[in-house]
Rosetta silent file (secondary structure, phi, psi, omega in degrees, C-alpha in Angstrom):
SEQUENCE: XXXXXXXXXXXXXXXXXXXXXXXXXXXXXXXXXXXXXXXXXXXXXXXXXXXXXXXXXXXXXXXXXXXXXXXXXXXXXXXXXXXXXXXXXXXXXXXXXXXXXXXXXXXXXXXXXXXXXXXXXXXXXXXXXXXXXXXXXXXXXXXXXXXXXXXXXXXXXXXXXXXXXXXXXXXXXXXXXXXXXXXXXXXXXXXXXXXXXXXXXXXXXXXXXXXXXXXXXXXXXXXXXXXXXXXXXXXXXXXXXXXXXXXXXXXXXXXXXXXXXXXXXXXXXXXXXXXXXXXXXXXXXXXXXXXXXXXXXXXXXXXXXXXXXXXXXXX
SCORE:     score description
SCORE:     0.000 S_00000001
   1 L     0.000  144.043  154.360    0.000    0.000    0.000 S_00000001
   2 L   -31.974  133.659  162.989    0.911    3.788   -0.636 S_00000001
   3 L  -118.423  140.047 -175.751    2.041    5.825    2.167 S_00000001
   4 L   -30.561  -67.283 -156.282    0.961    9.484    2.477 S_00000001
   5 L   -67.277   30.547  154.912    4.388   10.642    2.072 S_00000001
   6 L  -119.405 -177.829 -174.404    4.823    9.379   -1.213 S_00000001
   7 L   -64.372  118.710  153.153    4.128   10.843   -4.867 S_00000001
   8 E   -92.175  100.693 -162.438    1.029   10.499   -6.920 S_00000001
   9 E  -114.290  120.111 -175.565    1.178   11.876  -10.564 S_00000001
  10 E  -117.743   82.630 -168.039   -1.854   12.430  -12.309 S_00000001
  11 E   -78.312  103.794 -179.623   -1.223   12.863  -16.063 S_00000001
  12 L   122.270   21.013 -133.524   -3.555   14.537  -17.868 S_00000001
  13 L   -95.513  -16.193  158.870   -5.277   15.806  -14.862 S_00000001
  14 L   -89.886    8.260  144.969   -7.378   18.626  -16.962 S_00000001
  15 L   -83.531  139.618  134.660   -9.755   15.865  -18.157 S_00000001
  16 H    25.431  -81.131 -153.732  -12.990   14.253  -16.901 S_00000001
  17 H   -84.704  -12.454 -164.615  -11.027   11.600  -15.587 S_00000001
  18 H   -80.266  -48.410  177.113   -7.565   13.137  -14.323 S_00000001
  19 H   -56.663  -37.172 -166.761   -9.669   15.760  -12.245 S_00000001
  20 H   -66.888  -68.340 -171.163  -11.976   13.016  -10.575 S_00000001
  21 H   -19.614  -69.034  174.434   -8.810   11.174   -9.861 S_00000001
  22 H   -66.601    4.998  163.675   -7.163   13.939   -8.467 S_00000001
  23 H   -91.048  -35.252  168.750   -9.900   14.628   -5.807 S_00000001
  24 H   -64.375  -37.173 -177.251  -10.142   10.739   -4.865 S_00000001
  25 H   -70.228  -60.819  169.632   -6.482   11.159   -3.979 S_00000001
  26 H   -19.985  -75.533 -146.328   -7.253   14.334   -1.799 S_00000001
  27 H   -61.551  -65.847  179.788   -9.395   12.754   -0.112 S_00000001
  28 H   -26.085  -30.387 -171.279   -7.095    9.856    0.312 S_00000001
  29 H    70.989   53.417 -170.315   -4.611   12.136    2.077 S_00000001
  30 L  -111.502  116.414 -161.479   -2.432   11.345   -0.881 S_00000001
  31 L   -75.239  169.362 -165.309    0.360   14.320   -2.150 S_00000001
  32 L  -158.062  141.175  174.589   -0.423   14.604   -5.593 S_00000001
  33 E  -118.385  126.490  153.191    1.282   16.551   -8.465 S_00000001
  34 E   -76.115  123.632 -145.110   -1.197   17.412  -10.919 S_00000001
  35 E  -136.031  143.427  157.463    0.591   17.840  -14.519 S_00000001
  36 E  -147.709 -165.973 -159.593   -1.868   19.040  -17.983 S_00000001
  37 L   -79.078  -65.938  176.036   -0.618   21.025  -21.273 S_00000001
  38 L   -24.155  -80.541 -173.721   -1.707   24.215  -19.558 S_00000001
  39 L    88.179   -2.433  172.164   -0.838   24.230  -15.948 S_00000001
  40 L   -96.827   83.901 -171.730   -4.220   25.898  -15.494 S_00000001
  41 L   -84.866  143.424  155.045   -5.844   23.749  -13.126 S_00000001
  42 L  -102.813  126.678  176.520   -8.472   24.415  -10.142 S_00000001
  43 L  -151.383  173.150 -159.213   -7.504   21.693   -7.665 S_00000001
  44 L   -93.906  145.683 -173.179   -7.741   21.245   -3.780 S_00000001
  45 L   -36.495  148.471 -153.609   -5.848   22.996   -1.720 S_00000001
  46 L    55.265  -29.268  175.568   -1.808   21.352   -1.339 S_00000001
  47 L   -52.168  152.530 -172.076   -1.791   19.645   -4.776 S_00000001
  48 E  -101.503  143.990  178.457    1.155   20.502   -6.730 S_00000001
  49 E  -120.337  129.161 -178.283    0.173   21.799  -10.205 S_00000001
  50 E  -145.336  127.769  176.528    2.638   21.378  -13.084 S_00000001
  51 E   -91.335  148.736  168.746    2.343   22.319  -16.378 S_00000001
  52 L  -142.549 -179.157 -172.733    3.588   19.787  -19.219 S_00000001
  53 L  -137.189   93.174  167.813    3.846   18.286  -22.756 S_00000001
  54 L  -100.664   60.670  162.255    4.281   14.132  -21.572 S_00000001
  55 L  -116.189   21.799  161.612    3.852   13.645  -25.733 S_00000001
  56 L  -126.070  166.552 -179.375    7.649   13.392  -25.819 S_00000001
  57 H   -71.219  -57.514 -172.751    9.972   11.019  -23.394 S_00000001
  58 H   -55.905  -74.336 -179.511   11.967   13.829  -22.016 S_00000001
  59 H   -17.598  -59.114  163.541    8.329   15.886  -21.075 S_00000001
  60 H   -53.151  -58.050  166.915    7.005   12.704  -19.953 S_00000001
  61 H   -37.338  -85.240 -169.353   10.340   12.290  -17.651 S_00000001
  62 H   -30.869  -35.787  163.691   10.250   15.653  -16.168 S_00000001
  63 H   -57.767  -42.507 -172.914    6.594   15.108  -15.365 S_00000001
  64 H  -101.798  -16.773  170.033    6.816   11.843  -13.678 S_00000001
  65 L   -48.264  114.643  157.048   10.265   12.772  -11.629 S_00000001
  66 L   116.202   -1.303  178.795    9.863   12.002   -8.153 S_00000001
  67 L   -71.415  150.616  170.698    7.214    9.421   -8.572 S_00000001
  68 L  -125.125  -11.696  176.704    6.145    6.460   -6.879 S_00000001
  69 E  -134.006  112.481 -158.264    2.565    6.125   -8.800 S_00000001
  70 E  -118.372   97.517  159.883    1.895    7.531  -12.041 S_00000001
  71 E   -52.873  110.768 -163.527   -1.654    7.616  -13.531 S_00000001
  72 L   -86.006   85.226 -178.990   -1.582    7.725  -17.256 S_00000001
  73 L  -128.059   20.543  142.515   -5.309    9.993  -17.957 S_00000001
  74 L   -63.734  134.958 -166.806   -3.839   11.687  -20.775 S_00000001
  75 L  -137.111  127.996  156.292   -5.795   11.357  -23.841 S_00000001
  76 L   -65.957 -177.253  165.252   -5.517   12.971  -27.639 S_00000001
  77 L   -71.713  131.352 -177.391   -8.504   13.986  -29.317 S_00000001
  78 L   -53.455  -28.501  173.184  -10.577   10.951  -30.264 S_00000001
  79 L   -80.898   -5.099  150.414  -10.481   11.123  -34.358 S_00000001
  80 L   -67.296   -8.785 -175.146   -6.530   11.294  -33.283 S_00000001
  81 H   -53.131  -27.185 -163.118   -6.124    7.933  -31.478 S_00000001
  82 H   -78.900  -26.000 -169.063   -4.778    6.103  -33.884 S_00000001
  83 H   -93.647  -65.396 -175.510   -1.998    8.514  -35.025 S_00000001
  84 H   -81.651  -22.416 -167.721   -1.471    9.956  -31.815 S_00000001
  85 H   -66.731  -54.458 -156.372   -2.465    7.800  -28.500 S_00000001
  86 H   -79.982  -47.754 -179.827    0.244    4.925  -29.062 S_00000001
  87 H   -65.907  -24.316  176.611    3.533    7.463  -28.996 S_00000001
  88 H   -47.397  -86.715  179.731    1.808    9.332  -25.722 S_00000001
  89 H   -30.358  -58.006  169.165    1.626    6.141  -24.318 S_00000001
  90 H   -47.406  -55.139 -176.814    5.067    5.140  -25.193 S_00000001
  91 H   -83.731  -27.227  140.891    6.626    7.760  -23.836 S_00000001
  92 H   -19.246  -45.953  167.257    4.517    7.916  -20.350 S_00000001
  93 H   -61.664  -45.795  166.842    5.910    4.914  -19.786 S_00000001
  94 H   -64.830  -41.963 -167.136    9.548    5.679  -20.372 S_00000001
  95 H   -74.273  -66.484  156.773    9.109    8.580  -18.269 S_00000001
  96 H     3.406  -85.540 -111.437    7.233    5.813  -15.387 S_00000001
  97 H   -97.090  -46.445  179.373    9.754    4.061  -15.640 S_00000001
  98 H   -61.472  -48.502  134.284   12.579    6.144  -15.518 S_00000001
  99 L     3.648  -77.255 -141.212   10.849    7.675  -11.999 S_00000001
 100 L    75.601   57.741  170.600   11.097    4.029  -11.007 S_00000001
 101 L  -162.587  131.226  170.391    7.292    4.095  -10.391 S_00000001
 102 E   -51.225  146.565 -145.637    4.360    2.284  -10.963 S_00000001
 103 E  -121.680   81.561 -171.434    1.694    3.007  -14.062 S_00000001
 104 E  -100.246  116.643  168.668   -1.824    2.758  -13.757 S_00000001
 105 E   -74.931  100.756  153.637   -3.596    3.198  -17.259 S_00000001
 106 E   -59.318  140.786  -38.009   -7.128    4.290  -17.513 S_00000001
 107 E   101.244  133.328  178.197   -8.585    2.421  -19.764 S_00000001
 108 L  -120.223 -145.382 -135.874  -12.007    1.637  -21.862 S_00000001
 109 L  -145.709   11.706 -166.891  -13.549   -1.462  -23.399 S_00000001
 110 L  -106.523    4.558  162.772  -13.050   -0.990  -27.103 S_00000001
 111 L   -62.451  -34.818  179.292  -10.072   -3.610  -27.424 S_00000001
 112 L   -89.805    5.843  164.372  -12.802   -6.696  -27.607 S_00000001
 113 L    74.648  175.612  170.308  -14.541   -5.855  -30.238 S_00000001
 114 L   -60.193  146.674  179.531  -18.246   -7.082  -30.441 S_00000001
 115 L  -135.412  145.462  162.553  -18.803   -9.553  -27.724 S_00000001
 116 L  -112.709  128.533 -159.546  -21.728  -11.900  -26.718 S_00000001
 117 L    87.404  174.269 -178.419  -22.457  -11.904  -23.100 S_00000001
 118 L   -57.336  156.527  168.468  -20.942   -9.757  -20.210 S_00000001
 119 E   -84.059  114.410  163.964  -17.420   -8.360  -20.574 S_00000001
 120 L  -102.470  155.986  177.847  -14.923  -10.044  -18.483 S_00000001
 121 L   -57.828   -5.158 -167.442  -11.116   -9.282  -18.397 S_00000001
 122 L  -103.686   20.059  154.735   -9.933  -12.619  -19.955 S_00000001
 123 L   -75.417  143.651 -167.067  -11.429  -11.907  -23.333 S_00000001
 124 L   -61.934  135.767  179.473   -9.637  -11.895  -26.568 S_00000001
 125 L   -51.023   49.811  179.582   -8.329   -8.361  -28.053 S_00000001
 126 L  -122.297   55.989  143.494  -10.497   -8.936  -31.419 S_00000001
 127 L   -50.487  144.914 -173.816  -11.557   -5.149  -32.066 S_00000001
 128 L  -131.476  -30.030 -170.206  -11.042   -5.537  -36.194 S_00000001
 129 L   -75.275  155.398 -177.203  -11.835   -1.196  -35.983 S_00000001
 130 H   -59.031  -32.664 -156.205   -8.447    1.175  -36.029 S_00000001
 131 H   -73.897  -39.994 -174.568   -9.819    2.669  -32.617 S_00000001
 132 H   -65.469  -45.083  151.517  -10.105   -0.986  -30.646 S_00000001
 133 H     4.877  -87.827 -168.172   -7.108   -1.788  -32.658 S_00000001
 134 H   -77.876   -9.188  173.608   -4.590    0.874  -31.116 S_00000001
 135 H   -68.936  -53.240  171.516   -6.398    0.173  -27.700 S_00000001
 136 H   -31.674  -52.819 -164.619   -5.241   -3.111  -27.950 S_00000001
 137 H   -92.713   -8.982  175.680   -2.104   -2.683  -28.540 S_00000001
 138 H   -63.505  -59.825 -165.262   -0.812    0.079  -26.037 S_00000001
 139 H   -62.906  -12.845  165.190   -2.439   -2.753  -23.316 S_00000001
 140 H   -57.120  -63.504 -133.769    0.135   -5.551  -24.963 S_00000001
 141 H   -53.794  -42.333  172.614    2.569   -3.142  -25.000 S_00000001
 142 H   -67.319  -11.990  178.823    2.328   -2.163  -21.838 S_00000001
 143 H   -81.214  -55.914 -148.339    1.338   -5.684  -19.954 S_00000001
 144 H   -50.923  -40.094 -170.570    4.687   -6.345  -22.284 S_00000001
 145 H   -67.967  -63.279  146.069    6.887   -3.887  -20.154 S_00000001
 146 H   -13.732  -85.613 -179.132    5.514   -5.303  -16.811 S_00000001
 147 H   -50.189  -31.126  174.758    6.675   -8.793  -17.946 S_00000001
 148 L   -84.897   14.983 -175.014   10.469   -7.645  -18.937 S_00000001
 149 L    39.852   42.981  178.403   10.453   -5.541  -15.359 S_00000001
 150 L   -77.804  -57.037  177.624   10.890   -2.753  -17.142 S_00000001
 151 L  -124.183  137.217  136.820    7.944   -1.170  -14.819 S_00000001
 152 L   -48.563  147.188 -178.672    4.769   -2.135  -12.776 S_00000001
 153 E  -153.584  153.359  170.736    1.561   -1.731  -14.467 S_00000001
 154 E  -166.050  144.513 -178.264   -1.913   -2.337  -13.855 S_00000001
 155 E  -110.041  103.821 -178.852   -4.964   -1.298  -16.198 S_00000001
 156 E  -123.856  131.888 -176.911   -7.991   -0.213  -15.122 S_00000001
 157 E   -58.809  150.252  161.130  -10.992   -0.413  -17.287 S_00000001
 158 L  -150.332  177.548  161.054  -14.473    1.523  -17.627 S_00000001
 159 L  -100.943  165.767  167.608  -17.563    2.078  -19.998 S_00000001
 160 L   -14.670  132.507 -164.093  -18.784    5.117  -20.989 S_00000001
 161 E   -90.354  177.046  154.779  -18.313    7.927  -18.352 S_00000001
 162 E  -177.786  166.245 -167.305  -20.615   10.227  -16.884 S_00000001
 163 L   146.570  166.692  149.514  -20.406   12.589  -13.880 S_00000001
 164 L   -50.100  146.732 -141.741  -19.672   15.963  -13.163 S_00000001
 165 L    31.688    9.675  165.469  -16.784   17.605  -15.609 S_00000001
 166 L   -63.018   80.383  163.256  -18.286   14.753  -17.906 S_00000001
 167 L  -126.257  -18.514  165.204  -19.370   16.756  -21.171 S_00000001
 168 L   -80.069   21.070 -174.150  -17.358   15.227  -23.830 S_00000001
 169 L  -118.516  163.026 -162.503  -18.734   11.885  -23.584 S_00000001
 170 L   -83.063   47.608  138.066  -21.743   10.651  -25.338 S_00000001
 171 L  -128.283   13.386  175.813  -23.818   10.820  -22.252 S_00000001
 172 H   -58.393 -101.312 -165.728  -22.238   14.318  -21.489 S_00000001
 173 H   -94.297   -4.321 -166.698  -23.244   17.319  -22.974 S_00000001
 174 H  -107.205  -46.212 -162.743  -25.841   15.791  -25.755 S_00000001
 175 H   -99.705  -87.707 -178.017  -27.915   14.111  -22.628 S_00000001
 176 H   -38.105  -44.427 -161.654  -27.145   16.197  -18.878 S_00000001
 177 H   -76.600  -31.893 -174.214  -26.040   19.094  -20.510 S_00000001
 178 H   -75.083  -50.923 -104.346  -29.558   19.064  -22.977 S_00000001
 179 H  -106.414  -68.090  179.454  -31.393   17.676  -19.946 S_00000001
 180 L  -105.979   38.203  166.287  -31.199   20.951  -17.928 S_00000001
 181 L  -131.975   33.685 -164.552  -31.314   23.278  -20.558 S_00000001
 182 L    29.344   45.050  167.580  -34.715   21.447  -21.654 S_00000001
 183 L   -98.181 -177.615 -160.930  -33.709   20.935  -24.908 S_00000001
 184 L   -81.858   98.294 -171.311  -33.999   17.170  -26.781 S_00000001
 185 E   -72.716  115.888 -171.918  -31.632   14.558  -24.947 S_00000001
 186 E   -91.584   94.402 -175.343  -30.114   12.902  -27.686 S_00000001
 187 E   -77.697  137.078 -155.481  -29.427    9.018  -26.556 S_00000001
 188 E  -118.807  119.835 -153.890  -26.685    7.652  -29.235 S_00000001
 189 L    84.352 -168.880  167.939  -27.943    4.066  -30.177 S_00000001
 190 L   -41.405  110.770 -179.711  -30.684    1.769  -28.905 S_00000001
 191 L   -83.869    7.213  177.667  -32.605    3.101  -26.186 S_00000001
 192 L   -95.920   -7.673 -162.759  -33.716   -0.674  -25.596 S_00000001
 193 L   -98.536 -179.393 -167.564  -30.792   -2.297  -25.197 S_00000001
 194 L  -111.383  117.141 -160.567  -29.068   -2.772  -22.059 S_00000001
 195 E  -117.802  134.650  170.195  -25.499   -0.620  -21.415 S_00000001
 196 L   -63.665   92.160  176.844  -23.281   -0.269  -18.831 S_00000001
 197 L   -84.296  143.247  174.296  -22.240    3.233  -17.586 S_00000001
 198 E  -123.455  147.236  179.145  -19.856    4.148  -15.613 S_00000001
 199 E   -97.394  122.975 -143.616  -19.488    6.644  -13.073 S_00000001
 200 L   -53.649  -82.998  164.504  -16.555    9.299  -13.097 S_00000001
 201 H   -10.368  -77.903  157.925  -16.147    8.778   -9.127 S_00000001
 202 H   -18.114  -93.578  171.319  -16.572    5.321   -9.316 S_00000001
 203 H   -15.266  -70.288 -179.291  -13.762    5.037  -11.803 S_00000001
 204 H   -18.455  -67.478 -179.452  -11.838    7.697  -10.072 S_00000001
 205 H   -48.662  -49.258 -168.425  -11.815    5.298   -7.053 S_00000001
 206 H   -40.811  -63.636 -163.841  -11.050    1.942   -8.868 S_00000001
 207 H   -27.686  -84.660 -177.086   -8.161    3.963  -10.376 S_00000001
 208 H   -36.391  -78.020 -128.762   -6.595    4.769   -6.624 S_00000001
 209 H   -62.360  -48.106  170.582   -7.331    0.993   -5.684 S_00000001
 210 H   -69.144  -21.333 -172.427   -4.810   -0.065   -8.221 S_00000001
 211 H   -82.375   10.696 -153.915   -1.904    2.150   -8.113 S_00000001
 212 L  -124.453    7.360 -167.323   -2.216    1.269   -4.330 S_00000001
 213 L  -139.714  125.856  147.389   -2.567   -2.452   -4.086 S_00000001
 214 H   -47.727  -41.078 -154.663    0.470   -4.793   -5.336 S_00000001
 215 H   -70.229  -26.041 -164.481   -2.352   -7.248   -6.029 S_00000001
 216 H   -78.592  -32.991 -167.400   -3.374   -4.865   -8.842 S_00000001
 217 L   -68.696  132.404  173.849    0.417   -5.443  -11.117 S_00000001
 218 L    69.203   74.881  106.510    0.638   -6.920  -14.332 S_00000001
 219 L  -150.611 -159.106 -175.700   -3.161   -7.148  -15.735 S_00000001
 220 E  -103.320  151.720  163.014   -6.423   -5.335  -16.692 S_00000001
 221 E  -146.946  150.647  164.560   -9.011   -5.051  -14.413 S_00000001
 222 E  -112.968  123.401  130.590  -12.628   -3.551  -14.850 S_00000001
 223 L    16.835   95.594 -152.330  -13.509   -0.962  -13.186 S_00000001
 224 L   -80.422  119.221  173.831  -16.761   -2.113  -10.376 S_00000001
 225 L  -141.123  176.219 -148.811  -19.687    0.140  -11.928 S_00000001
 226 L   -75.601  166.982 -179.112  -23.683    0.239  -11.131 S_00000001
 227 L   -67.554  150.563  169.320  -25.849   -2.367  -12.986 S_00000001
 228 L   -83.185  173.787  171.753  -26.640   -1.768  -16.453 S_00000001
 229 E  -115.545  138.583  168.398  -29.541    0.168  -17.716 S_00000001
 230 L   -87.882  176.206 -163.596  -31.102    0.516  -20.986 S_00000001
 231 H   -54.665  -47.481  179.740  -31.411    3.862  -22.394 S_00000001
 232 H   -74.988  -25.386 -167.836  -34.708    4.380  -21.831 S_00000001
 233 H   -88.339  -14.990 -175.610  -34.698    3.341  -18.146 S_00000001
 234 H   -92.492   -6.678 -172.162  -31.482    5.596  -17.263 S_00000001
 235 H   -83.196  -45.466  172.978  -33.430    8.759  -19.460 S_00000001
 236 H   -13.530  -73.816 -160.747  -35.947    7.935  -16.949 S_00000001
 237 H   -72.726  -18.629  172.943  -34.557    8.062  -13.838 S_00000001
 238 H   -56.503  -64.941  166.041  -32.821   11.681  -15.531 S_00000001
 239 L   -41.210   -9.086  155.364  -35.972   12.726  -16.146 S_00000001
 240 L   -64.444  -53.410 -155.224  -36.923   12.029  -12.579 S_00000001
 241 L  -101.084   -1.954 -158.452  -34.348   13.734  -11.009 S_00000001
 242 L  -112.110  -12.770 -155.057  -34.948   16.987  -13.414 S_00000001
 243 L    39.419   33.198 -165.776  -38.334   17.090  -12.238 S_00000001
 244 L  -150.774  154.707  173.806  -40.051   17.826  -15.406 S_00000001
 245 L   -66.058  142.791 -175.150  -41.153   15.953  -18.671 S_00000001
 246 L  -134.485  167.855 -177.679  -38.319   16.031  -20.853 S_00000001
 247 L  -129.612  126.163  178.195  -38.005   15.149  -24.600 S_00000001
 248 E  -118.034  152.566 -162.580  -36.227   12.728  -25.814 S_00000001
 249 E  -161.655  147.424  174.119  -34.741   10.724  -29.353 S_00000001
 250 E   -87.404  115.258  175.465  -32.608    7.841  -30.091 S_00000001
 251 E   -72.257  114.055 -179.906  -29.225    8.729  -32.712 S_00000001
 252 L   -96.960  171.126 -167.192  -30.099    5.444  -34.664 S_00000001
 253 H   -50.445  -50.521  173.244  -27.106    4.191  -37.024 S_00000001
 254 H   -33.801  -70.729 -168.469  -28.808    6.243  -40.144 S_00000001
 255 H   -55.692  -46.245 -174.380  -29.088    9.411  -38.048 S_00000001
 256 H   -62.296  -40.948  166.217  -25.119    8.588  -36.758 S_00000001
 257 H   -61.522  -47.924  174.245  -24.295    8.338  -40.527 S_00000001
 258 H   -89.791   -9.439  163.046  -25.388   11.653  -41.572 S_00000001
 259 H   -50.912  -53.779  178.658  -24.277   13.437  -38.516 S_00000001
 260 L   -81.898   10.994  159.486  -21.090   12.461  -39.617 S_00000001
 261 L   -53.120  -40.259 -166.043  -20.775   14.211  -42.516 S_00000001
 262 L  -119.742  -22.515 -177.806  -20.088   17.213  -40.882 S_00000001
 263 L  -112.999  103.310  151.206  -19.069   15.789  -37.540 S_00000001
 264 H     4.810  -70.614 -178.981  -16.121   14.174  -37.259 S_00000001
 265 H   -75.640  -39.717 -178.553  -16.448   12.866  -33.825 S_00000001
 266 H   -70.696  -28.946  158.650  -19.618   11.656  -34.546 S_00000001
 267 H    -7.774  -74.681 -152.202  -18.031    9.963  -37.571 S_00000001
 268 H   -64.339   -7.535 -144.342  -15.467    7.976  -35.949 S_00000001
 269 H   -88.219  -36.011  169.773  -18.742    6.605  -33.550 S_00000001
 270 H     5.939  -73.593 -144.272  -19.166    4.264  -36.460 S_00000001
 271 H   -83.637  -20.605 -166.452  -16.367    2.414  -36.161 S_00000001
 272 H  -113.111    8.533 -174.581  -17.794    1.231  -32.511 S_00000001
 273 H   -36.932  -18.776  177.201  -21.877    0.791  -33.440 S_00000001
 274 H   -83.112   -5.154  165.679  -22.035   -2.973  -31.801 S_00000001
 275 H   -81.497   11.560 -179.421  -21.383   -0.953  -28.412 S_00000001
 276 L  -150.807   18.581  165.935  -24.920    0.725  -28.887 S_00000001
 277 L  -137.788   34.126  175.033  -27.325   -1.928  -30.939 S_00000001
 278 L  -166.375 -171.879 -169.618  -26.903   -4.903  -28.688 S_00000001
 279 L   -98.155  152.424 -169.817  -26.236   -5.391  -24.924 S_00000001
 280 E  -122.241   81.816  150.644  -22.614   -3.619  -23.433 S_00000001
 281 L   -96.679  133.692  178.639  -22.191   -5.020  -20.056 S_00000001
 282 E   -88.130  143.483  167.507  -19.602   -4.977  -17.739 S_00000001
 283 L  -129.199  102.206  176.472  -18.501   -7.680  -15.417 S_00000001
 284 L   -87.927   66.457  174.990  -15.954   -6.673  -12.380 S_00000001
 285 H   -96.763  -33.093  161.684  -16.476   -9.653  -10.242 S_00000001
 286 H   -49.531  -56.471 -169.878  -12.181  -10.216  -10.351 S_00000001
 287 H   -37.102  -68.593 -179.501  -12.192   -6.468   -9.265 S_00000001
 288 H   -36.629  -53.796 -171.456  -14.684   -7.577   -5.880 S_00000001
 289 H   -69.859  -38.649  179.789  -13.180  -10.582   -5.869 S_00000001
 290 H  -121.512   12.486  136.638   -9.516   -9.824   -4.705 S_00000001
 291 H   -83.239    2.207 -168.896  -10.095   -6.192   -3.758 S_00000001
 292 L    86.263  163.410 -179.930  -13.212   -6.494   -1.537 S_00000001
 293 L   -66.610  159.765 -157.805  -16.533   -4.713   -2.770 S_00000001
 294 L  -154.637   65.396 -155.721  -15.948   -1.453   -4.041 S_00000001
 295 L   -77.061  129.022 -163.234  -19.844   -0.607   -4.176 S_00000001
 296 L   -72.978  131.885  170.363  -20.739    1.460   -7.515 S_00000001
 297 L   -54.872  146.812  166.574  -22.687    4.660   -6.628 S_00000001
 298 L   -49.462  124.226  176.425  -26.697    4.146   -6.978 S_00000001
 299 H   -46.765  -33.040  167.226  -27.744    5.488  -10.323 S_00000001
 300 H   -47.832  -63.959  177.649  -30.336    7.613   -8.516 S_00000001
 301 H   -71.724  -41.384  170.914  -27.394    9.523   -6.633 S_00000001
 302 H   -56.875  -77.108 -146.360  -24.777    9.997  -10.050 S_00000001
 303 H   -52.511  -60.142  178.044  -27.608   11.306  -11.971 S_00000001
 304 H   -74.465   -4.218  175.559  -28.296   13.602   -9.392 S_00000001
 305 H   -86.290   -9.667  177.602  -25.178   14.885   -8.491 S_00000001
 306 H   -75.346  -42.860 -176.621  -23.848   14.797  -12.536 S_00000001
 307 H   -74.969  -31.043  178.737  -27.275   17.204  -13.318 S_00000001
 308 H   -72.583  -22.583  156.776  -26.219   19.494  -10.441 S_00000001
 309 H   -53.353  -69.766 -137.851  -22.724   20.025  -11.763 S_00000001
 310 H   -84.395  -14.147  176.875  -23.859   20.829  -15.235 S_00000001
 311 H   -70.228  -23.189 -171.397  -26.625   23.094  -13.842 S_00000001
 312 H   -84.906  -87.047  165.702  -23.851   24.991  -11.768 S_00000001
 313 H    31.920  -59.179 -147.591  -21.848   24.772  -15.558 S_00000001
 314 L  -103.375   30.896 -172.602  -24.546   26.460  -17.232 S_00000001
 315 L  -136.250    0.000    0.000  -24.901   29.051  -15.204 S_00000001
């Protein structure tokens, strides 16, 4: 286990997930250097804020000196993964390593490709699209490092995010942020089918469990998140918690196709359509099993505290 007095480094720490992170470590009583592009961060009082570029090795060193746990929650822009994601990732590592500190990856779910049944970690890498592709292969490369002691590593998985600072994810800003500004909550796929979400706390937490557990070294793990829901039953309970009839529409594949004429992002969403016209479930019971329960917040409590962030947002 971590001891207060050592280093946490939280790369990429001006995203969704780097911010949640770095408040589950506060809390943790954990010192924490917070490192983005910027350096303009709001973070809790004692965190060290450092700005950086870890898309080169030398950045990536300088960033990671002094470490004993480094959380890799740097991300390019998504129609960039393929070009850009794998050298980040390379050199994060070198800089890890050169620290002489263990590497906890965030992680998603788009390495396995279409699947039938829940997702567990011991499924095969057979994403055929470039984005599941390059996931795939950072998580060899990086289990790969682990095995040659170049570094510890441990990978922890999620589904789709939501939460507070959550707006770039396709339950962001199209559904919470539309939600309370009573405009048309766009749900992207099936609203019938049944999907796992996960919540940016939740994750956060997972995150911490691994750089902080030995038990955690050398594999993937997913991420413990709330039962799934289908579309329509989580627009529900939003529409619960909003206290008002809200209007709502499914982006069917058609609709996803001509979006992406003009949108990019919405484009690449293509490439991953068997995550949204069948069922996307997660299974952590390996997580449970040799970390203890980790209980996922109640869907009831994420939605509301994810609409009261974006209400404070939009205001």
């Amino acid at each position: 286990m971590s001891t207060a007095s050592e280093l946490h480094v939280v790369l990429g720490a001006g995203g969704a997930v780097g911010a949640t992170l770095v408040d589950e470590l506060h809390a943790r009583g954990r010192r924490i250097r917070a490192v983005n592009r910027s350096g303009g961060l709001t973070v809790p009082e004692g965190v060290e804020v450092v700005r950086g570029d870890v898309t080169t090795p030398d950045g990536a060193t300088a960033a990671c000196a002094g470490a004993a746990v480094v959380y890799h929650c740097a991300a390019p822009a998504y129609t960039a993964w393929v070009s850009e994601f794998p050298p980040l990732t390379d050199a994060i590592r070198r800089g890890a390593a050169a620290a002489g500190a263990k590497l906890v990856f965030a992680d998603n779910l788009y390495m396995y490709g279409p699947v039938s049944g829940a997702m567990t970690e011991d499924l095969p890498y057979a994403a055929e699209n470039p984005k599941g592709r390059v996931r795939a292969t950072m998580a060899r490369s990086l289990l790969a490092a682990h095995e040659a002691s170049e570094l510890r590593v441990a990978i922890g998985r999620a589904s789709d995010y939501f939460g507070p600072r959550g707006v770039n994810s396709t339950v962001g800003e199209t559904v919470f942020g539309a939600a309370v500004r009573g405009k048309v909550v766009r749900w992207v796929g099936s609203l019938d089918q049944p999907h796992s979400l996960s919540y940016l706390p939740d994750f956060a937490k997972g995150l911490a469990v691994l750089g902080e557990d030995a038990r955690a070294d050398g594999r993937a793990w997913h991420v413990p998140t709330a039962e799934p829901l289908t579309g329509k039953q989580f627009l529900d309970l939003l529409f619960a918690e909003v206290g008002r009839p809200g209007k709502s529409a499914a982006v069917n594949h058609t609709a996803q196709r001509l979006l992406g004429l003009v949108n990019p992002t919405v484009r690449a969403l293509g490439e991953t359509w068997y995550q949204r016209d069948r069922p996307f479930v997660v299974d952590s019971t390996s997580f449970t099993d040799t970390f203890g329960a980790l209980p996922p917040t109640p869907h009831t409590t994420a939605i509301a505290k994810t609409l009261s962030w974006f209400r404070k947002a939009t205001t």
